[in-house]
C-alpha positions as protocol buffer text, in pm:
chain_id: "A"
residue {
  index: 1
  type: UNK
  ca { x: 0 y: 0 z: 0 }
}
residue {
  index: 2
  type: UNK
  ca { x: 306 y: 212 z: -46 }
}
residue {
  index: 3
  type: UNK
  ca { x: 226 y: 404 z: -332 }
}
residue {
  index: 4
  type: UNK
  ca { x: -92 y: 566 z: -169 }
}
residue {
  index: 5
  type: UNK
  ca { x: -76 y: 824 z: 11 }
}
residue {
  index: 6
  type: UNK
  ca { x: -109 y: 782 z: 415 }
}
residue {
  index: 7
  type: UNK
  ca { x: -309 y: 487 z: 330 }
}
residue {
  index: 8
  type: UNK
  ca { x: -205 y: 241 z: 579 }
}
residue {
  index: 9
  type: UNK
  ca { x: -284 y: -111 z: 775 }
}
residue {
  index: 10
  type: UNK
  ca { x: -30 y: 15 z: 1092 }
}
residue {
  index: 11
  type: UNK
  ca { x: -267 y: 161 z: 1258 }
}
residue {
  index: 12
  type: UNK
  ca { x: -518 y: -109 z: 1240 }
}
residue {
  index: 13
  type: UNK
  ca { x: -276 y: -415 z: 1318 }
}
residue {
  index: 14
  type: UNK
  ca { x: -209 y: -224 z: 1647 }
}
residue {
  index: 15
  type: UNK
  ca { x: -568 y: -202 z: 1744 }
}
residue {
  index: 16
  type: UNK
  ca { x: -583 y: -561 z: 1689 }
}
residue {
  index: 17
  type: UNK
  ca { x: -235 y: -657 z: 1826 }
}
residue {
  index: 18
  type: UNK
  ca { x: -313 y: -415 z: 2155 }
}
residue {
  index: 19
  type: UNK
  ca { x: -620 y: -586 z: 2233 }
}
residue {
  index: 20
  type: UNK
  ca { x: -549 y: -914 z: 2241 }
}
residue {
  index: 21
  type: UNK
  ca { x: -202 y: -856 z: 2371 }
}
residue {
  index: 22
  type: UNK
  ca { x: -184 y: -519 z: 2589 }
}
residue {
  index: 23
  type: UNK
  ca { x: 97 y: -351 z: 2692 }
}
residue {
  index: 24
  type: UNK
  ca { x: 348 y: -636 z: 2528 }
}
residue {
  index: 25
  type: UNK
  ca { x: 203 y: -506 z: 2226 }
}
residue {
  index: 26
  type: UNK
  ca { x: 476 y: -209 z: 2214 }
}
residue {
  index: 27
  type: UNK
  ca { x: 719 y: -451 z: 2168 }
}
residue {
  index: 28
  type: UNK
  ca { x: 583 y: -510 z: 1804 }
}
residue {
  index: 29
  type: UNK
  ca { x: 552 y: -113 z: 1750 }
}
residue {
  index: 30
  type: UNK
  ca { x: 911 y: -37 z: 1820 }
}
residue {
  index: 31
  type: UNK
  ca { x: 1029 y: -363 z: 1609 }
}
residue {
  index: 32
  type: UNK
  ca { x: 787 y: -198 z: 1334 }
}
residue {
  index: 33
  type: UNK
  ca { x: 1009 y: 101 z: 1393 }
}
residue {
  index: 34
  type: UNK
  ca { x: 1314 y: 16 z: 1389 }
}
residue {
  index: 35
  type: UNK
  ca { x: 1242 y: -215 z: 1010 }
}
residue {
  index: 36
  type: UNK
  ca { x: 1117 y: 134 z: 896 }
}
residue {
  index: 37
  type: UNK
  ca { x: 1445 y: 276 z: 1009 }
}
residue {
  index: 38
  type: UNK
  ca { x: 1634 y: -2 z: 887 }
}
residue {
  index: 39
  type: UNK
  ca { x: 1467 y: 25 z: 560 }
}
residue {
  index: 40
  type: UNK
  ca { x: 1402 y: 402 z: 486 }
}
residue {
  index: 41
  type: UNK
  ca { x: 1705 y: 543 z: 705 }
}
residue {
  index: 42
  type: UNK
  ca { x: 1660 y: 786 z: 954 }
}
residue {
  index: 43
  type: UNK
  ca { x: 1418 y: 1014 z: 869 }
}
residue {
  index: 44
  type: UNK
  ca { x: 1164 y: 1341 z: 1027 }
}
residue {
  index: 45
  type: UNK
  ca { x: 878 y: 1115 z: 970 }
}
residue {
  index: 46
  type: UNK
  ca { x: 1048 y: 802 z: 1157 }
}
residue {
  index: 47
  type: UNK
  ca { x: 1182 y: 1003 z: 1458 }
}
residue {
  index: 48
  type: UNK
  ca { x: 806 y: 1068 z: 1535 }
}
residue {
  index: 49
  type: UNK
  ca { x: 674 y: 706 z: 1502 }
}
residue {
  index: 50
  type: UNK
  ca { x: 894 y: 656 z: 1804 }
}
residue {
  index: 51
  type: UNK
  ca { x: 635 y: 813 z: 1988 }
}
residue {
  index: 52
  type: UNK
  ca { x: 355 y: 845 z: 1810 }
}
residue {
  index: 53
  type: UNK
  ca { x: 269 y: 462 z: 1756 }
}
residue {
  index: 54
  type: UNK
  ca { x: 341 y: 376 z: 2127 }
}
residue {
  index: 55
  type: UNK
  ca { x: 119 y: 674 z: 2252 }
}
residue {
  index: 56
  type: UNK
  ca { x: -171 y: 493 z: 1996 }
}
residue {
  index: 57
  type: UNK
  ca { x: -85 y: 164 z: 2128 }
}
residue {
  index: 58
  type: UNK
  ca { x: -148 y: 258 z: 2471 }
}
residue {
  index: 59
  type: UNK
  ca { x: -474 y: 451 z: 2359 }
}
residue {
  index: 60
  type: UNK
  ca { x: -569 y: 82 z: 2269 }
}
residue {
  index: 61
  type: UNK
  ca { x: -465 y: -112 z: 2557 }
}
residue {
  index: 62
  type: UNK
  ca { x: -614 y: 138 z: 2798 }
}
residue {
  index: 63
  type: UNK
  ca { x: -945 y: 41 z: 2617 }
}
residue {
  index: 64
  type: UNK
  ca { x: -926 y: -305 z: 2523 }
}
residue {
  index: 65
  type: UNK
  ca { x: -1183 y: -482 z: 2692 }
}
residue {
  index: 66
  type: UNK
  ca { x: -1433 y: -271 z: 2437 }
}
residue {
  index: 67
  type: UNK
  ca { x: -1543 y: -444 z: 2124 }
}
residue {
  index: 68
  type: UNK
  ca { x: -1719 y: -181 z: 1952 }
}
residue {
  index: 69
  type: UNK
  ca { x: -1686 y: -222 z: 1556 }
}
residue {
  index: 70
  type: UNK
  ca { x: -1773 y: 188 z: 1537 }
}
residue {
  index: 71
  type: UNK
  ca { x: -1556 y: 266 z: 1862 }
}
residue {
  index: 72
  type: UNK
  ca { x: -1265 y: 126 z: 1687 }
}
residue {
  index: 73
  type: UNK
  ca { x: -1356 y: 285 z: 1335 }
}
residue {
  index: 74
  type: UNK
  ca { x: -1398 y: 599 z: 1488 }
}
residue {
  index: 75
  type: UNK
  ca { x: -1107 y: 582 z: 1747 }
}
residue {
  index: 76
  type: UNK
  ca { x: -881 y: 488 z: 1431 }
}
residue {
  index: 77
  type: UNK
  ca { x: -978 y: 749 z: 1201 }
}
residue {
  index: 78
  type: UNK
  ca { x: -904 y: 1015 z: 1465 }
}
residue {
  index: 79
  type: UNK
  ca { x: -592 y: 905 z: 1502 }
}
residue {
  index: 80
  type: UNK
  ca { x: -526 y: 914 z: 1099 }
}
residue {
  index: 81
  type: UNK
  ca { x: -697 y: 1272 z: 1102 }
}
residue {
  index: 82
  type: UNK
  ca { x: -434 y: 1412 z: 1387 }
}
residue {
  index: 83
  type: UNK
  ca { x: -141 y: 1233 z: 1249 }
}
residue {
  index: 84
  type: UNK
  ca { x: 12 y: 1514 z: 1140 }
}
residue {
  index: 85
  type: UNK
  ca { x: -35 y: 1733 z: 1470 }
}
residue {
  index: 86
  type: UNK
  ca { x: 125 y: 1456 z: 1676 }
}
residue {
  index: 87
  type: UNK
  ca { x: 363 y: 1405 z: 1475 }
}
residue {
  index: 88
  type: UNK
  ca { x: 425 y: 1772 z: 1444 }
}
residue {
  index: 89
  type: UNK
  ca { x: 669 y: 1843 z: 1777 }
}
residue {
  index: 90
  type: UNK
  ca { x: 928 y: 1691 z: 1618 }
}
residue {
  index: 91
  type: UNK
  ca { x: 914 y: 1959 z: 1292 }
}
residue {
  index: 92
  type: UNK
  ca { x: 893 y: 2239 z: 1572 }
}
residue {
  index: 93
  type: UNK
  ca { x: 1185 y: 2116 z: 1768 }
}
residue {
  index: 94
  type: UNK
  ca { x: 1405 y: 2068 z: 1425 }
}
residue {
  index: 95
  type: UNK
  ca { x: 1287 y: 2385 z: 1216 }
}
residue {
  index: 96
  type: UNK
  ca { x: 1119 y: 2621 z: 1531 }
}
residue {
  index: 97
  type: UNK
  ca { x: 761 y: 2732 z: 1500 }
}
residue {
  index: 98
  type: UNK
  ca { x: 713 y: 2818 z: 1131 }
}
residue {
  index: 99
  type: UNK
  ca { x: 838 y: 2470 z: 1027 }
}
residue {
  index: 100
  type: UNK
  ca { x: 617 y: 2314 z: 1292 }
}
residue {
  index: 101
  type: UNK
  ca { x: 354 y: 2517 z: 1159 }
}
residue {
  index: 102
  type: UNK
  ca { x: 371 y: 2467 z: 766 }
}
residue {
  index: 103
  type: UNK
  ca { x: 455 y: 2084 z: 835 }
}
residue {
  index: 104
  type: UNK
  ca { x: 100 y: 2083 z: 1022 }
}
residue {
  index: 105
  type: UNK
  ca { x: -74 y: 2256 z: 725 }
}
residue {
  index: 106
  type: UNK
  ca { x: 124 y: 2121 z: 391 }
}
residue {
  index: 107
  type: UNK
  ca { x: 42 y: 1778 z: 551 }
}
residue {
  index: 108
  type: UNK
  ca { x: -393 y: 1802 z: 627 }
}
residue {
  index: 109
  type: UNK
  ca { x: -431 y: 1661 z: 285 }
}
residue {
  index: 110
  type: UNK
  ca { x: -240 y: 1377 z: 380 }
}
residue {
  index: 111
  type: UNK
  ca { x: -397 y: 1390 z: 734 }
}
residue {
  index: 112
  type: UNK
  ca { x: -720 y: 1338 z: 552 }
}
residue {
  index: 113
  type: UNK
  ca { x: -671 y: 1041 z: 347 }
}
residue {
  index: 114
  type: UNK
  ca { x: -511 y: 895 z: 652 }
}
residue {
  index: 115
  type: UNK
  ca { x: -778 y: 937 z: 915 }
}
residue {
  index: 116
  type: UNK
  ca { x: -1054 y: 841 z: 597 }
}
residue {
  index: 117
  type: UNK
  ca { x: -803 y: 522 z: 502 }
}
residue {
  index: 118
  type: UNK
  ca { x: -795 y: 415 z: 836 }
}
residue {
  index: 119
  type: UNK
  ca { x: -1223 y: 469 z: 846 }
}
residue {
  index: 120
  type: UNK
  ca { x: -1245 y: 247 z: 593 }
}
residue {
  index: 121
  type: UNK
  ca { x: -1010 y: -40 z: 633 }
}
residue {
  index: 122
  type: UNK
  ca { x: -1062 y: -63 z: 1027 }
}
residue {
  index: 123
  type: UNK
  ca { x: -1505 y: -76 z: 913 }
}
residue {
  index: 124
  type: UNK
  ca { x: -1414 y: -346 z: 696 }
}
residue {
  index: 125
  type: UNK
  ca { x: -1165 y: -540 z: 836 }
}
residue {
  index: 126
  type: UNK
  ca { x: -1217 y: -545 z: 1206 }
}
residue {
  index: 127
  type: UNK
  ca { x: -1496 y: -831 z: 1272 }
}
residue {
  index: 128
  type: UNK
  ca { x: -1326 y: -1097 z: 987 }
}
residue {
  index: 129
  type: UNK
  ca { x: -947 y: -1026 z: 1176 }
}
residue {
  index: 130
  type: UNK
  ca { x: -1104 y: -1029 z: 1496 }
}
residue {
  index: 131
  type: UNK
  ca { x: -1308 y: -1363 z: 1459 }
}
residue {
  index: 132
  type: UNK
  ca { x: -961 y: -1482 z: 1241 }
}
residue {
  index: 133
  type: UNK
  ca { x: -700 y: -1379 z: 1564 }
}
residue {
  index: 134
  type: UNK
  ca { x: -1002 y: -1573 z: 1822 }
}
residue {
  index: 135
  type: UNK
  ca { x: -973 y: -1887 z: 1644 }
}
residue {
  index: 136
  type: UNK
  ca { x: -571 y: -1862 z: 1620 }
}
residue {
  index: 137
  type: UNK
  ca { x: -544 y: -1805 z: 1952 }
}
């Protein structure tokens, strides 16, 4: 899903990955983050998912005893739609407050496709990977 843009499945695999697993699920985030850092260098955009997936991770566990298709939908398509803003801190402790600030805006297109990629894919695919992770485990 690389060549669209902001359209991703992270976000999702940690919702399911956090439920079933809690707090040891941050051990799969960070080894997601360091193959991204292996693989695309050390980048902006990485330095952030240091932080950013672990604080969504937690979001998770903290409510993981919930199985709410819609509360997960919506829950995950925040998280796409503020991307950007988390992620921002580390643009306004590199480049000071007008990076910070035209990172924040030259990304809300991206923002959007995220938070309406994640909509879609966590709507679709959260009951058939839920019921598939039950019977695995």
């Amino acid at each position: 899903m690389a060549s669209l843009p902001n359209i991703e499945l992270v976000s999702f695999l940690i919702i399911i990955v956090s439920r079933k697993f809690g707090f040891k699920s941050l051990f799969s985030v960070y080894i997601f983050v360091f193959l991204e850092i292996f693989t695309y260098g050390l980048a902006e955009w990485v330095i952030c998912y240091l932080y950013v997936w672990a604080i969504f991770a937690v979001i998770i566990c903290l409510f993981r005893k919930i199985d709410n298709l819609i509360f997960y939908t919506l829950v995950c398509s925040a998280f796409g739609f503020l991307f950007g803003i988390l992620c921002s801190p580390v643009s306004f402790i590199i480049g000071g407050f007008g990076y910070g600030i035209s990172w924040i805006i030259s990304g809300l297109r991206f923002d959007f496709l995220h938070g309406c990629g994640n909509f879609l894919l966590t709507f679709l695919l959260y009951k058939p990977i839920s019921k598939a992770m039950e019977k695995v485990l």
